[in-house]
C-alpha positions as CSV (number, residue, x, y, z in Angstrom):
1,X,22.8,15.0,-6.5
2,X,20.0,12.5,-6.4
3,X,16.7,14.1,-7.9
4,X,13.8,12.9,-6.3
5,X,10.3,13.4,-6.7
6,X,7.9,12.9,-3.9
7,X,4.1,11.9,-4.5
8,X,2.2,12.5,-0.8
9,X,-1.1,14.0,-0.7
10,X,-0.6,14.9,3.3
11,X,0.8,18.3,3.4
12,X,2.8,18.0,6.7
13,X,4.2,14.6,5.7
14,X,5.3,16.5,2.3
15,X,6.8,18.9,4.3
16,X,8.7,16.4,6.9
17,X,9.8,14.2,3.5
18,X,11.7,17.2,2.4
19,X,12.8,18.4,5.1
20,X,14.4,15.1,5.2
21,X,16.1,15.1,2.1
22,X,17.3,18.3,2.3
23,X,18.8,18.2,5.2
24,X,20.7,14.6,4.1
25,X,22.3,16.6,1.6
26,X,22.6,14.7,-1.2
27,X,19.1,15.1,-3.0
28,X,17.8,17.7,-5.1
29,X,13.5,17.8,-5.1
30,X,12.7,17.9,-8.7
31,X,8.7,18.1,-7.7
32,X,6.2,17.4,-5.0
33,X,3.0,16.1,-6.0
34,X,-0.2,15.3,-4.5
35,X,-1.7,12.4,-7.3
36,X,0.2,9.8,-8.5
37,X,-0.5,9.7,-11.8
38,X,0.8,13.4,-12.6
39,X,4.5,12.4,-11.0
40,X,4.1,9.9,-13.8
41,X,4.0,11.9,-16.3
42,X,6.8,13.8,-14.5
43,X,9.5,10.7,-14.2
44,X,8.0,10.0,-18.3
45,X,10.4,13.0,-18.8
46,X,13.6,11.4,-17.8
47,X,16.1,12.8,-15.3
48,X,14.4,11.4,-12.4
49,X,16.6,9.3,-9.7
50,X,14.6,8.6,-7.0
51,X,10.1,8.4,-6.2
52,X,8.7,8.4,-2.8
53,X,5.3,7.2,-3.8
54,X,2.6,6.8,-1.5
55,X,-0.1,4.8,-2.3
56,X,-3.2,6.2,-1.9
57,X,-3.0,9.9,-3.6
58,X,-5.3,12.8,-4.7
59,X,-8.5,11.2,-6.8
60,X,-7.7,7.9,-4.9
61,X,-5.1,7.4,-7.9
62,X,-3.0,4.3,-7.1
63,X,0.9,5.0,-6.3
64,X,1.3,1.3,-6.8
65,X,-0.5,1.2,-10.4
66,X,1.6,4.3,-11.0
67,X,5.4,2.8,-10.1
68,X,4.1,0.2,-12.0
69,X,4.4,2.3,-14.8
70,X,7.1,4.3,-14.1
71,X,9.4,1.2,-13.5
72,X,8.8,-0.4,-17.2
73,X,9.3,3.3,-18.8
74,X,12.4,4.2,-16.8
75,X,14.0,1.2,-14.9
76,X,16.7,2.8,-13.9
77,X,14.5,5.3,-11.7
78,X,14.0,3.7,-7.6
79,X,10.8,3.6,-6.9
80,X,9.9,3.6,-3.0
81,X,6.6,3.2,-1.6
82,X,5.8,5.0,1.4
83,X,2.4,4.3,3.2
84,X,0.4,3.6,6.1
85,X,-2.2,0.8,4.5
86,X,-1.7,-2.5,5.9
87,X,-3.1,-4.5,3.7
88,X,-1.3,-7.5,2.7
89,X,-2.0,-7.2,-0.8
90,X,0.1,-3.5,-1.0
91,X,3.4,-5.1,-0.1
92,X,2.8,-7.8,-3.0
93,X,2.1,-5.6,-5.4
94,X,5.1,-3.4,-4.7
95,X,7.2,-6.7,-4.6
96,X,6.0,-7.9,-7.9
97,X,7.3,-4.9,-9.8
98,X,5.2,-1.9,-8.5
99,X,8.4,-0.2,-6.2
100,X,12.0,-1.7,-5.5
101,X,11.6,-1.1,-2.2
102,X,8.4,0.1,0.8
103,X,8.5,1.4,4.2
104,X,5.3,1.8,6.4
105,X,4.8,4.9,8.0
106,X,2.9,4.3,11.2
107,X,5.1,0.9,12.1
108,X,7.8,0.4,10.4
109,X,10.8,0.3,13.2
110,X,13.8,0.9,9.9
111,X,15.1,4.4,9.1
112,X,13.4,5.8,5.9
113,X,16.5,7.6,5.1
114,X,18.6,4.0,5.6
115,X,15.9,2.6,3.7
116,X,16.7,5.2,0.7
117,X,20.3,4.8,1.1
118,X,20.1,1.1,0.8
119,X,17.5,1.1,-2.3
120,X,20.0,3.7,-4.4
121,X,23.0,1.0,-3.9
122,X,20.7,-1.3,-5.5
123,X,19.6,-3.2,-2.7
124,X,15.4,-4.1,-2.6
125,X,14.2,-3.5,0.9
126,X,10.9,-5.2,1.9
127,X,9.3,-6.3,5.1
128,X,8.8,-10.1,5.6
129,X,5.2,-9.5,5.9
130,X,3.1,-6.4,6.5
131,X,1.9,-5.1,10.4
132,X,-0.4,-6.7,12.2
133,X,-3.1,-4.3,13.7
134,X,-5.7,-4.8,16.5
135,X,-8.8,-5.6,15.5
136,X,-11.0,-5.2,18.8
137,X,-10.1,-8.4,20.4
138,X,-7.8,-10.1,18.1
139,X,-5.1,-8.9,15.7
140,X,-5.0,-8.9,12.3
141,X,-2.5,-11.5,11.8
142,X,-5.0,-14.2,13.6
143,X,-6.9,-13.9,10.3
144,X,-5.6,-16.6,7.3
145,X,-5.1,-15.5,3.8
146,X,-7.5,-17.8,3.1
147,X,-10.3,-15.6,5.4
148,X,-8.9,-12.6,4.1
149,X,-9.6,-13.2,0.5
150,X,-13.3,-14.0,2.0
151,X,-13.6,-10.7,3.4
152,X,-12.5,-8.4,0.9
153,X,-14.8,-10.3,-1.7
154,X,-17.5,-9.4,0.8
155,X,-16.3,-5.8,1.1
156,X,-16.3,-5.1,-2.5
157,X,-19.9,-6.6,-2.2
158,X,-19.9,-10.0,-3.7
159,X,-22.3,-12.9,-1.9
160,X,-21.6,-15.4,0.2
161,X,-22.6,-17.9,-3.0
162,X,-20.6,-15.5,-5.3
163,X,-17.5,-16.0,-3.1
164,X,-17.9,-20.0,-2.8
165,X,-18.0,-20.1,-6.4
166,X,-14.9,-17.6,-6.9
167,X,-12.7,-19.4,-4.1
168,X,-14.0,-22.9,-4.7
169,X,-15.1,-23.4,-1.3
170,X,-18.4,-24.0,-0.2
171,X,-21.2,-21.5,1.0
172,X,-21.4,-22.8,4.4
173,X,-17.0,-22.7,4.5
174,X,-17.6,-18.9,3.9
175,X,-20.2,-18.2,6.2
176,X,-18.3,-20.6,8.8
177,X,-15.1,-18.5,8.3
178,X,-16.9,-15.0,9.2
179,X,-18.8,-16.1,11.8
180,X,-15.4,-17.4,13.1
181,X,-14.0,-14.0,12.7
182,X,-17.0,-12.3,14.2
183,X,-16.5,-14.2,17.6
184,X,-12.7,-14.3,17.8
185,X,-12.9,-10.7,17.4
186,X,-15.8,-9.9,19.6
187,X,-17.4,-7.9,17.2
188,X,-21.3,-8.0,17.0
189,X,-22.0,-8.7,13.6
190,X,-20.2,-9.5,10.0
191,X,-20.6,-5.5,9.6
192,X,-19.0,-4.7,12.5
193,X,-16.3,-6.4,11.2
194,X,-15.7,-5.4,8.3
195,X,-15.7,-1.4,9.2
196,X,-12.9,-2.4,11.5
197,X,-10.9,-4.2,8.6
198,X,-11.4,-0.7,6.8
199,X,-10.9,1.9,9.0
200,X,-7.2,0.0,10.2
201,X,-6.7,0.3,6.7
202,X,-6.4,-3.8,6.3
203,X,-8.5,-4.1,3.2
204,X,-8.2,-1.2,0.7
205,X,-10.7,-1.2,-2.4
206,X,-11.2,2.3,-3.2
207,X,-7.5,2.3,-5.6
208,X,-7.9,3.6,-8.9
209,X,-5.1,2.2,-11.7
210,X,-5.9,4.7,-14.3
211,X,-8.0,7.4,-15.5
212,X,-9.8,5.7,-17.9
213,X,-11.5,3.5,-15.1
């Protein structure tokens, strides 16, 4: 038997990930847990095969900080993020050591359970990129890295002369870029905007690594 643990802080998606797994056959559930960080300590005690982490749990505690984690104290344990954030900067993180594999909830168009499957025969399974969401009238993928890194500086609050400096790009190249944004997307204003980078869940800031933060 495979013993999994699954971190989800939605009750019914808790209930549907088990019902998933116990129906395959083959996996035993170990615990359920609604923050991150306490299926940490959990896997810290050994015996765990298998994580489904999501990403954003109870307390805003990151999944992602907390594969991290698990992966350098037990590396033989898969760690497999599941999650409906879009943000481009989740599926790096899980690819630069945070989960050994990630499916998205809302889009992927893979099997979770094949996903699993593949992951325990040692396989990595990643999406080339993450999904690209509407954004009023354009889509998310219509916006560069480069104007992406603009905008979540500006969501976390940092000015337009702050974010020149940080970038190394003038003030005028960031205010060109969101003004850009702003009519290609038909939104209003530069506020507009970003609410509809945060509600599709396109820019997340709100993760929390570790208690002591």
């Amino acid at each position: 038997m495979i013993n999994t643990v699954i971190v989800e802080d939605n009750a019914m998606m808790q209930e549907h990930l088990k019902e998933m797994l116990i129906k395959a056959g083959k996996f035993s559930i170990a615990a359920v847990f609604s923050d991150a960080f306490l299926a940490e300590k959990e896997c810290g005690h050994g015996g765990v095969d298998l994580v489904l982490m999501d990403v954003q749990t109870l307390h805003n505690h990151s999944g992602l900080a907390a594969g991290e984690r698990i992966k350098k104290v037990s590396p033989n344990t898969k760690v497999i993020v599941v999650t409906s954030l879009v943000d481009p900067e989740i599926i790096a993180r899980a690819k630069r050591g945070a989960a050994d594999s990630l499916w998205y909830k809302d889009h992927s168009s893979s099997d979770l359970m094949d996903v699993i499957c593949r992951t325990m025969a040692g396989e990595s399974v990643f999406p080339d990129s993450s999904p690209s969401v509407e954004l009023k009238d354009m889509f998310s993928g219509d916006i560069s890295p480069r104007q992406l890194s603009i905008l979540r500086r500006f969501v976390l609050g940092m000015t337009y002369e702050e974010i020149a400096d940080e970038l190394k790009i003038t003030k005028d190249g960031v205010r060109w870029n969101i003004n850009q944004l702003i009519e290609k997307g038909g939104f209003q204003n530069k506020y507009e905007l970003l609410i509809a980078l945060v509600e599709k869940k396109l820019i997340v800031t709100s993760l929390t690594d570790s208690d002591d933060e």
